[in-house]
C-alpha positions in Angstrom: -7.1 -62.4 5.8 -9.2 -60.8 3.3 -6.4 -60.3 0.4 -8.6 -58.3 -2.4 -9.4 -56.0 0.7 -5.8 -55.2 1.8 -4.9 -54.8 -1.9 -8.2 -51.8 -2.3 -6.1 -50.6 1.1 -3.3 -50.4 -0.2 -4.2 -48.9 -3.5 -6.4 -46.3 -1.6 -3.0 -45.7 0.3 -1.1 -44.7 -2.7 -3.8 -43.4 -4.2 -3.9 -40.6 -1.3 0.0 -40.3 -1.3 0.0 -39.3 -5.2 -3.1 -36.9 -4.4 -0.3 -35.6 -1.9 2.5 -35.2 -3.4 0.7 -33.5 -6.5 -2.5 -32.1 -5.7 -4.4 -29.4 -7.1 -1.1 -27.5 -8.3 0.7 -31.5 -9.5 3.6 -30.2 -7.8 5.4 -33.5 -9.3 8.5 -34.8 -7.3 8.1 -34.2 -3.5 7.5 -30.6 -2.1 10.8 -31.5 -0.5 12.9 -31.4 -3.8 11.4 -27.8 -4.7 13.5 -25.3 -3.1 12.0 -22.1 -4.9 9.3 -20.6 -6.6 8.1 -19.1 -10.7 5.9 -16.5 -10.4 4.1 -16.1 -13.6 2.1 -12.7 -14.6 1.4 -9.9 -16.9 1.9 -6.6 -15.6 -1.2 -4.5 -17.0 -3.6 -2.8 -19.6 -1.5 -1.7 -22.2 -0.8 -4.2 -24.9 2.6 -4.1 -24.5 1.9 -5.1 -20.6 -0.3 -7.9 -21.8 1.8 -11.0 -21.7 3.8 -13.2 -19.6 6.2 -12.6 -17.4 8.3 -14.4 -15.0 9.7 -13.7 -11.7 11.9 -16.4 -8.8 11.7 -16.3 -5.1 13.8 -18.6 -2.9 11.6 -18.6 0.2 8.0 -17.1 -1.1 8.1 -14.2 -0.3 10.9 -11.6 -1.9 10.9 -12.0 -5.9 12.9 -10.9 -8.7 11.4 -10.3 -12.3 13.4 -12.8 -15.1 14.1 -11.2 -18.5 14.2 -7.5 -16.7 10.0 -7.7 -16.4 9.8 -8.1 -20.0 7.8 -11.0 -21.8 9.5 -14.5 -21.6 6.9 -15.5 -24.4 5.6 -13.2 -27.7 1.6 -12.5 -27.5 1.6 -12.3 -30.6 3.0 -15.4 -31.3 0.6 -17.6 -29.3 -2.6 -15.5 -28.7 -5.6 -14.4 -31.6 -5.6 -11.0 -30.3 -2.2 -10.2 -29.5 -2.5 -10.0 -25.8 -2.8 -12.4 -23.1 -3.5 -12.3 -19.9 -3.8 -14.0 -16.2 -1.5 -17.0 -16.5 -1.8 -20.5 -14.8 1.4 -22.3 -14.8 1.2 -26.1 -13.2 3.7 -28.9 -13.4 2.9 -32.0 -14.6 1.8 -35.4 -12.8 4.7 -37.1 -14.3 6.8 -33.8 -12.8 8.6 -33.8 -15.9 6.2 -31.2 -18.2 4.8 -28.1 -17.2 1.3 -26.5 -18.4 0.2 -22.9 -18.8 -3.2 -21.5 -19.6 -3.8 -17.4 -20.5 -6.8 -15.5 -21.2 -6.2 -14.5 -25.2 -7.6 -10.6 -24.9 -6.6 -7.2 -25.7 -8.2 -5.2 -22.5 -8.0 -2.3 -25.0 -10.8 -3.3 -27.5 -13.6 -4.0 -24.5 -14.2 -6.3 -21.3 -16.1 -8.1 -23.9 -14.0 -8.8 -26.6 -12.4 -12.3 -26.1 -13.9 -15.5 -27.0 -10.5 -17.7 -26.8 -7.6 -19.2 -24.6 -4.5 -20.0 -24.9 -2.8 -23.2 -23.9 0.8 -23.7 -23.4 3.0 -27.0 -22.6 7.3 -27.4 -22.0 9.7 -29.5 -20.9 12.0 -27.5 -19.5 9.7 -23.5 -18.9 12.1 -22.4 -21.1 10.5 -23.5 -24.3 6.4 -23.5 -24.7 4.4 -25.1 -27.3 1.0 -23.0 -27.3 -2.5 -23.8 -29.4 -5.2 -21.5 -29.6 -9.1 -22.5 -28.4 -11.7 -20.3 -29.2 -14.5 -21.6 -27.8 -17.2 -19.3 -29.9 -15.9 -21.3 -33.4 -15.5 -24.5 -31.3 -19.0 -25.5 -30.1 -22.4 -24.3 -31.2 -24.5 -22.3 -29.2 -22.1 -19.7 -28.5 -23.4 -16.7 -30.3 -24.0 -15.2 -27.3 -20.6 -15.6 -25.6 -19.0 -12.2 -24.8 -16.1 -12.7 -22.5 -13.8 -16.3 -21.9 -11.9 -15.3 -18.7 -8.8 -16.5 -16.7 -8.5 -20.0 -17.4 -6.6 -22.7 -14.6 -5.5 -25.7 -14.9 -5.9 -28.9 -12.4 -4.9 -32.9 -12.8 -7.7 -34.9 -12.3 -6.1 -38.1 -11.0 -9.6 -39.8 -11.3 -9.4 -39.8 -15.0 -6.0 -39.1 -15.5 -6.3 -35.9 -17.5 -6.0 -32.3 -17.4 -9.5 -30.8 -16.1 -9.3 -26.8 -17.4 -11.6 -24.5 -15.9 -12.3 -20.8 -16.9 -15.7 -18.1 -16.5 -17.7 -17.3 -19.3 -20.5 -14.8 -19.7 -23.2 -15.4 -22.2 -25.5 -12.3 -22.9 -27.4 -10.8 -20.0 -26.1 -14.1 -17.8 -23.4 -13.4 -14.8 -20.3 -14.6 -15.9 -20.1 -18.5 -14.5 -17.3 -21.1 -13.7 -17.2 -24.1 -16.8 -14.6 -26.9 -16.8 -13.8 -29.2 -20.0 -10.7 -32.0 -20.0 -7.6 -30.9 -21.9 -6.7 -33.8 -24.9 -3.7 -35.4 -24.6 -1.4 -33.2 -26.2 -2.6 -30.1 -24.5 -3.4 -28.4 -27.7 -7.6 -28.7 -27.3 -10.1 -29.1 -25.4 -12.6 -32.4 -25.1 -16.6 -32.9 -24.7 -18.4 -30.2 -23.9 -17.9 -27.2 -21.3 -20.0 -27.9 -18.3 -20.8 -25.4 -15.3 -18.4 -26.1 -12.5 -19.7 -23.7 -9.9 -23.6 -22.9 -9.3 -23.8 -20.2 -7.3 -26.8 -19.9 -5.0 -27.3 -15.9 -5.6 -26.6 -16.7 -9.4 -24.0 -13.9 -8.9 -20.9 -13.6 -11.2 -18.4 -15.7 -10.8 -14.7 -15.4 -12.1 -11.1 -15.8 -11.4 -11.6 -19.4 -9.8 -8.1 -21.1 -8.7 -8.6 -24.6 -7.1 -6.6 -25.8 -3.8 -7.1 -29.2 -2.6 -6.2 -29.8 1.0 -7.7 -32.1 3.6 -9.6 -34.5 1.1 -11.6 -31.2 0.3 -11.3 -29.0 -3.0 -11.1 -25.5 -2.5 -12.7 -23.1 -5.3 -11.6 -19.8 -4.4 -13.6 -17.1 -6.5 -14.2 -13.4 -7.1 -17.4 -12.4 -6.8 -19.2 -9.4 -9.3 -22.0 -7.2 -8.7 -23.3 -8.2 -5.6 -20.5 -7.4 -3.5 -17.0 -7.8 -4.6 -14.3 -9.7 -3.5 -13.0 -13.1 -2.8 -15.1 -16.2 -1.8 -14.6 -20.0 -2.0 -16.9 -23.1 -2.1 -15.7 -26.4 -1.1 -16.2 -29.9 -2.6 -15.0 -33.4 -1.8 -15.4 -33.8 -6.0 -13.3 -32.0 -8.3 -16.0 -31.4 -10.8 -19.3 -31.3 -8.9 -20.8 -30.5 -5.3 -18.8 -27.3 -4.5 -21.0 -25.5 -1.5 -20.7 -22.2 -1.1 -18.8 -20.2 2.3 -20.9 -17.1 2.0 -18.0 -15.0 3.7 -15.0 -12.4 2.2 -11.8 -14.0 2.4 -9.5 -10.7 1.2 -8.2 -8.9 4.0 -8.8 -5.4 2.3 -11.9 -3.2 1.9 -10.4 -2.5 -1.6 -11.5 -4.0 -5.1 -9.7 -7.7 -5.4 -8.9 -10.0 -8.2 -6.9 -12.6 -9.1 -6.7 -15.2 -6.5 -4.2 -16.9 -6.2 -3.4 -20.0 -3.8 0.1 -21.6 -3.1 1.7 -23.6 -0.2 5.4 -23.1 1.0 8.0 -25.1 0.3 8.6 -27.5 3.4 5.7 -25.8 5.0 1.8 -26.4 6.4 1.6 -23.0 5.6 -0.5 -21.6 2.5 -0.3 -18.0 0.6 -3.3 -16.6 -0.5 -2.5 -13.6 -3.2 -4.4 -11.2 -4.7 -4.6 -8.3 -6.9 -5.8 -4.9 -5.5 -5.7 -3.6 -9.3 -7.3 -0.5 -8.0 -4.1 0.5 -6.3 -2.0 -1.3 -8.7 -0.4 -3.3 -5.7 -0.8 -7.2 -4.9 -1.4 -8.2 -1.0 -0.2 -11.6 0.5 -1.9 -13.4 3.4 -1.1 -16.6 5.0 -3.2 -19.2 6.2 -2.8 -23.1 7.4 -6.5 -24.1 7.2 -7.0 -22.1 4.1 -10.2 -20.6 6.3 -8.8 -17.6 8.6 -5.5 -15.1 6.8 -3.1 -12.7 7.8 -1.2 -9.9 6.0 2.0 -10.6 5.4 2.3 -7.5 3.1 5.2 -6.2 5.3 7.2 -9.8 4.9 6.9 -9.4 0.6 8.9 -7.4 -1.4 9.2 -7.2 -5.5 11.0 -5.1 -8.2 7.8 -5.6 -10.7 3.9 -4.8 -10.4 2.3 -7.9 -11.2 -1.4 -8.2 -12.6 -3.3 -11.5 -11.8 -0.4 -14.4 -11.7 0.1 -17.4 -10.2 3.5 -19.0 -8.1 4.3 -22.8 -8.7 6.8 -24.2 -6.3 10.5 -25.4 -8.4 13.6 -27.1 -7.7 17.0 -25.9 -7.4 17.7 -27.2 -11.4 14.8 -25.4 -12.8 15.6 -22.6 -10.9 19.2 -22.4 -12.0 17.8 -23.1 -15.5 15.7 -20.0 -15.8 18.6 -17.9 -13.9 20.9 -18.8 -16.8 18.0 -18.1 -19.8 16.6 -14.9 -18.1 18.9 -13.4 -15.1 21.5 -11.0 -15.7 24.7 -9.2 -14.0 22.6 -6.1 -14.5 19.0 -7.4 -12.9 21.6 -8.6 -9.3 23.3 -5.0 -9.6 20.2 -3.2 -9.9 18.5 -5.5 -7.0 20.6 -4.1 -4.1 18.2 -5.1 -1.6 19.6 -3.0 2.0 17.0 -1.2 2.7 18.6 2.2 3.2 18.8 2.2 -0.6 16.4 4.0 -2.0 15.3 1.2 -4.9 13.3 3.6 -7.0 16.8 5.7 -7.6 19.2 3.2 -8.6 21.1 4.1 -11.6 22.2 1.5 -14.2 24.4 2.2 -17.0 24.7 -1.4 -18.7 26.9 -0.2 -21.6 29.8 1.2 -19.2 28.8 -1.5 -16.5 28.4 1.1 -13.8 25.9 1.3 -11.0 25.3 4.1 -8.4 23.4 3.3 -5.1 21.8 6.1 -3.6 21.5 6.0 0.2 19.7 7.1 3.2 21.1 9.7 5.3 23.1 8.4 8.5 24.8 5.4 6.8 28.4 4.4 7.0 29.7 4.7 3.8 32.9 3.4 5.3 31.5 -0.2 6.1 28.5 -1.1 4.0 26.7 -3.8 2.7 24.5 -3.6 -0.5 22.4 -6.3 -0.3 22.9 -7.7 -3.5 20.8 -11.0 -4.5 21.4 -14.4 -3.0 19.8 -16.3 -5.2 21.9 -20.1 -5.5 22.8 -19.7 -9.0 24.1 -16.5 -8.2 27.8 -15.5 -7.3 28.8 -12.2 -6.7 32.3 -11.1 -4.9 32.8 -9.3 -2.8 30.2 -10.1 -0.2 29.0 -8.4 2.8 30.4 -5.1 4.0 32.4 -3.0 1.3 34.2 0.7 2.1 32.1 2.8 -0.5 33.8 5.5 0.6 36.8 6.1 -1.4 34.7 6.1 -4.7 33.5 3.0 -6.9 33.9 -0.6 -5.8 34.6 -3.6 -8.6 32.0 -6.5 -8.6 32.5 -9.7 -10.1 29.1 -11.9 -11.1 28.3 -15.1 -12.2 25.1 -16.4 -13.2 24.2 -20.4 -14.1 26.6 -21.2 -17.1 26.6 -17.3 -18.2 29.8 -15.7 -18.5 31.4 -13.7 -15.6 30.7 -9.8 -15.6 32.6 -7.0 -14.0 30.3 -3.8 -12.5 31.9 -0.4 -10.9 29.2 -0.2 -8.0 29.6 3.2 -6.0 27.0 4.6 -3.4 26.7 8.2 -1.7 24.1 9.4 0.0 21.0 10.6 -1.3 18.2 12.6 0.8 16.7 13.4 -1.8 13.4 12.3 -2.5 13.0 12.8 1.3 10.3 10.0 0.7 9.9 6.4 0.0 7.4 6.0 -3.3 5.6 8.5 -5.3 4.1 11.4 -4.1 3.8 14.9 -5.4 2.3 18.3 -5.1 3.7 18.5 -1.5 2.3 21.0 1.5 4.4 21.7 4.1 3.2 22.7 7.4 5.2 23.1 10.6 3.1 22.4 14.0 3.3 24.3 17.1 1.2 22.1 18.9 3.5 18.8 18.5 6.9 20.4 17.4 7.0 19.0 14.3 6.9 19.3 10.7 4.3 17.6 8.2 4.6 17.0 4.4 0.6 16.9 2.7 1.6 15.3 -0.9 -0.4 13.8 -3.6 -0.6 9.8 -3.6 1.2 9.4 -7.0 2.0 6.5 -8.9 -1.3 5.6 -10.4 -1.9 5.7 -14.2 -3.3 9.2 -15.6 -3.5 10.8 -11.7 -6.5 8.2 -10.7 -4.9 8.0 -6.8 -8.0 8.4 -4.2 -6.4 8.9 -0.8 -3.9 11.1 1.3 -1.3 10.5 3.3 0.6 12.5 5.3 4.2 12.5 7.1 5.6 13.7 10.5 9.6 14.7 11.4 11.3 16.9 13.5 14.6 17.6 10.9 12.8 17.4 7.8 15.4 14.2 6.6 13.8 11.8 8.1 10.0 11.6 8.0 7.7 9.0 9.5 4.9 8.0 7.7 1.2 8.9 9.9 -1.1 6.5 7.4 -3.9 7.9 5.2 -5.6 11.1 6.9 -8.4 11.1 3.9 -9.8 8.8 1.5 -12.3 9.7 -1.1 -14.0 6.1 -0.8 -14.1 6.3 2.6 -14.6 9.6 3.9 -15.7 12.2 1.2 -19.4 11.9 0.0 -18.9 14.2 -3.0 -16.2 12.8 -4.9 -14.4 9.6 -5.4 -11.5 10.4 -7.9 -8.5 12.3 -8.6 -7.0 13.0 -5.3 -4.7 15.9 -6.0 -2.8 18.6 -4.9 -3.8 19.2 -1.0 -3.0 22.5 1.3 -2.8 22.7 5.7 -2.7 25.3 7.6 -3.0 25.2 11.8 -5.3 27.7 13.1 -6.1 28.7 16.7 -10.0 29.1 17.5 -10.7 29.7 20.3 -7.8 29.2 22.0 -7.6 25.3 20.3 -5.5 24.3 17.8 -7.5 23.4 14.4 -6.0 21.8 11.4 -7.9 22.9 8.0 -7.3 20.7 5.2 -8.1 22.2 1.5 -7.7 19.1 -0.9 -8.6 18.5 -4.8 -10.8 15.6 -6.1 -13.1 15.0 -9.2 -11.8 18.6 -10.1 -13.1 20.6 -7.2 -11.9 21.5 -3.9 -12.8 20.3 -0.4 -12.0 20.8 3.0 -11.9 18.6 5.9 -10.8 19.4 9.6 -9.3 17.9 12.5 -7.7 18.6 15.9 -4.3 17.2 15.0 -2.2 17.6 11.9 -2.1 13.7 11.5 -5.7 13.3 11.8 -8.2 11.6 11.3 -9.6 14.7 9.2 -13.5 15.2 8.8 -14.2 16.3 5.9 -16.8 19.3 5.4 -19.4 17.5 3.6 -19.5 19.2 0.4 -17.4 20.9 -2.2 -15.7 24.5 -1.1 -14.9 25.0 -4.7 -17.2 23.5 -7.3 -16.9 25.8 -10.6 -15.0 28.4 -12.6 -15.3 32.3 -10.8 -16.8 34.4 -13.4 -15.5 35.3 -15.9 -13.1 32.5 -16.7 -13.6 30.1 -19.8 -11.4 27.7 -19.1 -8.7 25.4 -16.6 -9.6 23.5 -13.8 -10.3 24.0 -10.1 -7.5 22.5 -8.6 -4.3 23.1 -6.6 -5.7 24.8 -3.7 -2.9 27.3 -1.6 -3.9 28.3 1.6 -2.5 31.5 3.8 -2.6 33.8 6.7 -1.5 37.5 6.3 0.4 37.8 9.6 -0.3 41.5 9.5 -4.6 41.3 9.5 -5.0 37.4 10.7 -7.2 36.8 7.6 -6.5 33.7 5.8 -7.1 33.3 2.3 -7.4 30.4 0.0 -5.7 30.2 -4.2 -6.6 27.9 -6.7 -6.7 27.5 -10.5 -5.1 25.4 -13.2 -4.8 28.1 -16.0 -5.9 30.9 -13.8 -4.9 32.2 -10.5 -7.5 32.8 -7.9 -8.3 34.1 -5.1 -10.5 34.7 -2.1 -10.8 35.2 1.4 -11.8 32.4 3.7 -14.4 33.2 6.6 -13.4 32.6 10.0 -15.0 29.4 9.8 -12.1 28.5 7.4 -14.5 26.1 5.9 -16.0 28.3 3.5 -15.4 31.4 1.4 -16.4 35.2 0.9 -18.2 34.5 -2.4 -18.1 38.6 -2.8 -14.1 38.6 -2.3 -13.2 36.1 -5.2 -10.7 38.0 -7.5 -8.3 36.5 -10.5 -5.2 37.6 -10.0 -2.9 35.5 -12.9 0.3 37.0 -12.7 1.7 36.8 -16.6 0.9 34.0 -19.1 3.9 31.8 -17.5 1.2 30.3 -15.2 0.2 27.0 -15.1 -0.6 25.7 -11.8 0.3 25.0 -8.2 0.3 28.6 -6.3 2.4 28.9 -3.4 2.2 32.0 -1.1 4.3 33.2 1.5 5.3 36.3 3.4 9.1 37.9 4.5 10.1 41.3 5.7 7.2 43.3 4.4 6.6 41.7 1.2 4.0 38.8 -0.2 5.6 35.7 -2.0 4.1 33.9 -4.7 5.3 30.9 -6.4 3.9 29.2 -9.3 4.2 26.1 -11.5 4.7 26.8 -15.5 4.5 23.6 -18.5 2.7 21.3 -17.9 3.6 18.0 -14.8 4.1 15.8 -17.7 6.8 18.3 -19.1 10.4 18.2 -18.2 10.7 21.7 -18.5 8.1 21.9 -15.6 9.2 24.4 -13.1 8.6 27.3 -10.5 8.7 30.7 -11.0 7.6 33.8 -8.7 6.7 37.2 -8.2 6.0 39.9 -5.3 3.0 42.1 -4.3 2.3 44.6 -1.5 -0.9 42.3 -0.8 -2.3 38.8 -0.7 -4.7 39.7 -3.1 -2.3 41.1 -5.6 -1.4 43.2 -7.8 1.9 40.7 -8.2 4.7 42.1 -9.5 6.7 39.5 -11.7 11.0 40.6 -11.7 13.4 39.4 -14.5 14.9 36.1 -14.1 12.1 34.8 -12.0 12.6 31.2 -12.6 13.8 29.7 -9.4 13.4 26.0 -9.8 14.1 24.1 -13.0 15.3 21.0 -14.7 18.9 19.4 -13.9 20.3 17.5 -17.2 23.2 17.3 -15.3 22.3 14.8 -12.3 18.9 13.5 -14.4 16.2 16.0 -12.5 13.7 16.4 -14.9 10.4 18.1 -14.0 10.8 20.3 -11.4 7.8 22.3 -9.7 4.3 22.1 -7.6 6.1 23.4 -4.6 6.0 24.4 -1.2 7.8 26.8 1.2 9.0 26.4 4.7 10.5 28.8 7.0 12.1 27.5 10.5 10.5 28.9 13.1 12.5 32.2 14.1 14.8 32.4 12.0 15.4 33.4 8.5 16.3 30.1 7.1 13.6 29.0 4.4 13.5 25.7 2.6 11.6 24.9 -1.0 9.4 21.7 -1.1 9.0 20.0 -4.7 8.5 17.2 -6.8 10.3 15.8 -9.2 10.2 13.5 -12.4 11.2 9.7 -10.7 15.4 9.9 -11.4 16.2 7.9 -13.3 13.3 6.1 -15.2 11.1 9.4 -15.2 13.0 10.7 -18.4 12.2 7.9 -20.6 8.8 7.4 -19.5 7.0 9.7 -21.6 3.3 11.0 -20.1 3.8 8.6 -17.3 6.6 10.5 -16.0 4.1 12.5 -15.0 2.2 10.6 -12.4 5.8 8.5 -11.1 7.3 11.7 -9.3 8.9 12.2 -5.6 9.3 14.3 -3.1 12.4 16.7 -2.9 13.5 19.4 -0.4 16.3 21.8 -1.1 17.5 25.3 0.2 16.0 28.6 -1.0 18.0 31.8 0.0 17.6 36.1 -1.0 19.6 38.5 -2.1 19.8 41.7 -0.5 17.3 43.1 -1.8 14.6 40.7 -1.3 14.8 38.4 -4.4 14.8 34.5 -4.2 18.2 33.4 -5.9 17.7 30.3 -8.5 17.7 26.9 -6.3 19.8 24.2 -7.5 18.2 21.4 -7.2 20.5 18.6 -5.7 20.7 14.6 -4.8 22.2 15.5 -1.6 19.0 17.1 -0.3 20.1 19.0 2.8 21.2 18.6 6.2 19.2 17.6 9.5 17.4 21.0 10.4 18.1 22.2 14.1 15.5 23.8 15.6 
């Protein structure tokens, strides 16, 4: 027997078992100790966003922010600029110390402001010790350097250091993949930075996170310039030989970043994460050979919006750990996770330790189960099914070594918003071809109004509304325009003898139209702009907010519009373009803002519009009258109809709607609403983060609209 040959064996044996056991991500003690997962992230462009964060998940997939989604770690403390970014947490080879790397950048002062990272080390992840390497006043040769990008961090068990690798961009060059060794401490870097990655198209290359599986490394990548998205190359080196896989790995056809690379506890399974920072949402996929993912969107859930993060797999006593530093009574109240709760409308009072859970309409009050956290460290009593319906119900929680708290939890239900998310500026249209009714809102939720599709929804009650998927998306399907999706208008048509559905829609500031044979869609859109610039005579507003309307007396449709000015014209019987001779103003006193509504009942013409501004809390709807859908409108005393609530925390109410059930006189008012009940003390962002509402509207004798009261209890199932 060849002894020095079965001792290379057996070294080459536990050699490949520690390779194992820690890998790319050093998960330390066996994947079989770790029972949960830290998410680490920063949340977005705003300085105050720019830091880290942390959130826990027990199985990968639903996750709760720590600290209440604020920073477990001052940017000012630990970065030159104030602000970092894209995190890398990674335990330790010895499993006992855990490693953190952050891009040190202020988005706000340029995409080409940084020239430093930051690297972190702990003990425990409550604690971090962090230096500062700015790799401009490090080595020489750097006067060109313009960006230093989302640094990672790997063990190299080869040398027995910490390999950290990052993208750079150096004047005119695409931004490329270095790598340099981490000293012993963690506090700098050794040698010189050398190019990890050569790509073959010399294309940009950034965001790298390394995965090693299978005796391969995998470099996943985002590519720039050339095509955009995800890519990896694969290597049986850590620091050399990477080839490239020339194909997309995201399962999206929007913009990516951020990859991000973990495996399940206990599992072959891996996650691939990404973020679509476009859309301000992150996607999961899952994969065993790291070649071929699935969405598993549906399967994730998260109270936060992370920006570029990483998930590092934990045990049960670091996980109970960062419970008892960063969880609170409050974050398991607020995270009742049944979903007939609407989560965006949970109302926490932390001073009176009071919680109300607003609920979906058809749900037994009598027998019902929040869903509050499980987490392990977590008790809460009582569990499971509670009777809500005698009025508030006492919780006890305890968290880790925290001390026990006492909550008032009640729940009633809430229709309104009738919708799940953010949406606004909602059209109403009821269908004679399928029988039902369909809500046209604005996609809302993204920062200063930058949304660029549509949706629209389907029900037969107007409660409960289905959700038909995107109908139009500026990047897909309008040639003309690619921002600022606002403020659509429907309207069903027969010609000849065929239903048509004519879609009037805002974007870049102008008005388009698109048609289809169904009210779902798919909608075509027209080609060009129907409304493109100011009618005479006006100095200044915006073309937006487009109305549209049939005069059940003549047939002729019409189409409004104006921010600042009402307007008016007649639409050709095309119902894709307009009588340029016909366009009149028609601006009905100087309360108008925005968002014309028109409608007609018992002889007279309707017409509803926004005043303030959507940002406002004071935003709300007022009307007036006219003989004619082209005016002269009459505007009566007291015609505010829809305004703020104090009361019940409805700020912001206006852009609306009007719906009439077919034959009778019963008429219902369609709105949006400042979010309830963050909207309040959000400030301009209120303004983009509203929902969808749906209340009564009734006359008097003599024809006027009484004032609407605009309530949580939305209203009943509609009967046809």
């Amino acid at each position: 027997m060849n002894k020095n040959k079965t001792k290379a064996s057996i070294i080459l044996v536990l050699l490949a078992v520690f390779t194992l056991n820690f890998g790319v991500h050093a998960q330390g003690k066996k994947q079989a100790r770790n029972s949960a997962y830290l998410f680490a992230y920063f949340t977005g462009n705003d300085k105050a966003e720019e830091s880290i964060r942390f959130a826990i998940s027990e199985d990968g997939y639903h996750y709760k922010a720590l600290n209440h989604n604020r920073p477990v770690i001052s940017s000012e403390k630990i970065s030159s600029t104030g602000g970092v970014r894209d995190p890398h947490i990674l335990r330790g080879a010895d499993g006992k110390h855990f490693y953190m790397v952050a891009t040190d950048m202020v988005s706000a002062k340029g995409w080409d402001s940084n020239r430093a990272m930051v690297l972190l080390k702990s003990n425990d992840l409550i604690t971090w010790k962090s230096s500062i390497v700015n790799i401009q006043k490090k080595y020489p040769n750097q006067e060109n350097l313009k960006r230093v990008w989302a640094p990672q961090t790997i063990y190299d068990p080869a040398v027995k250091k910490y390999m950290v690798y990052w993208s750079m961009k150096h004047g005119n060059d695409p931004d490329k993949i270095y790598y340099a060794y981490a000293n012993a401490d963690f506090s700098d870097l050794e040698g010189t930075p050398k190019q990890l990655f050569f790509s073959p198209t010399n294309g940009s290359c950034i965001d790298g996170d390394i995965i090693y599986d299978k005796g391969k490394y995998n470099l996943f990548f985002k590519t720039e310039g050339n095509g955009n998205g995800i890519k990896k190359a694969v290597s049986s080196s850590l620091t050399k030989g990477y080839v490239l896989e020339d194909r997309y790995l995201q399962q999206t056809t929007d913009a990516v970043e951020g990859a991000g690379v973990f495996k399940l506890n206990g599992s072959e399974d891996y996650i691939l994460m990404y973020d679509v920072y476009m859309k301000g949402r992150y996607q999961f996929t899952k994969s065993k050979d790291l070649n071929t993912f699935k969405i598993i969107d549906e399967e994730v859930t998260m109270d936060f919006h992370p920006r570029h993060g990483t998930v590092m797999s934990i045990s049960k006593e670091e996980e109970n750990r960062l419970l008892s530093k960063w969880y609170s009574a409050s974050s398991v109240v607020q995270g009742a996770g049944n979903p007939s709760i609407k989560q965006n409308n949970i109302v926490l009072d932390t001073v009176a330790r009071t919680v109300y859970l607003p609920v979906n309409d058809g749900k037994d009050l009598k027998a019902f189960d929040p869903g509050f956290s499980k987490f392990s460290g977590v008790s809460i009593k009582p569990e499971g099914k509670v009777d809500f319906s005698k009025g508030p119900v006492r919780y006890t929680l305890k968290i880790g070594n925290q001390a026990m708290q006492t909550y008032a939890i009640s729940a009633a239900i809430n229709r309104n918003p009738v919708l799940n998310g953010f949406y606004a500026d909602p059209e109403i249209l009821y269908s004679n071809k399928t029988s039902k009714f369909y809500l046209y809102p604005t996609s809302d939720g993204f920062t200063g109004w930058s949304g660029t599709y549509f949706k629209t929804f389907s029900s037969t009650d107007l409660v409960n509304w289905k959700d038909e998927g995107v109908i139009v998306d500026l990047n897909k399907d309008v040639s003309w325009a690619k921002k600022n999706a606002w403020a659509p208008t429907a309207i069903e048509k027969k010609v000849n003898g065929v239903y048509k559905y004519f879609y009037y829609f805002t974007a870049a500031q102008k008005i388009g139209v698109a048609v289809s044979d169904h009210p779902a869609g798919p909608f075509k859109d027209s080609g060009k702009p129907l409304i493109a610039k100011r009618p005479a005579g006006i100095k200044a507003g915006q073309e937006i907010d487009p109305d549209v309307f049939t005069d059940p007396k003549t047939g002729k449709s019409y189409l409004y519009w104006g921010n600042g000015y009402m307007a008016v014209a007649t639409l050709n019987d095309d119902m894709v373009s307009i009588d340029t001779t016909s366009v009149k103003i028609i601006t009905p006193d100087n309360s108008f803002r925005e968002g014309t509504e028109v409608f007609y009942r018992n002889g007279k013409y309707y017409f509803l519009w926004s005043e303030e501004d959507t940002r406002s809390p004071d935003y709300a709807v007022r009307y007036g009258f006219s003989d004619s859908p082209t005016g002269k409108i009459t505007v009566p005393a007291n015609n505010l109809i829809l305004s703020k609530r104090p009361d019940q925390g409805i700020y912001g109410t206006g852009h609306n709607s009007v719906i009439q059930i077919p034959g009778k006189d019963e008429w219902y008012i369609v709105y949006h609403r400042f979010n309830r009940p963050k909207g309040i003390t959000m400030g301009d962002a209120a303004g983009y983060n509203r929902e969808v509402c749906i209340d009564q509207m009734e006359f008097d004798e003599n024809g006027n609209i009484k004032k609407v009261i605009p309530t949580l209890e939305g209203i009943n199932p509609i009967r046809k």
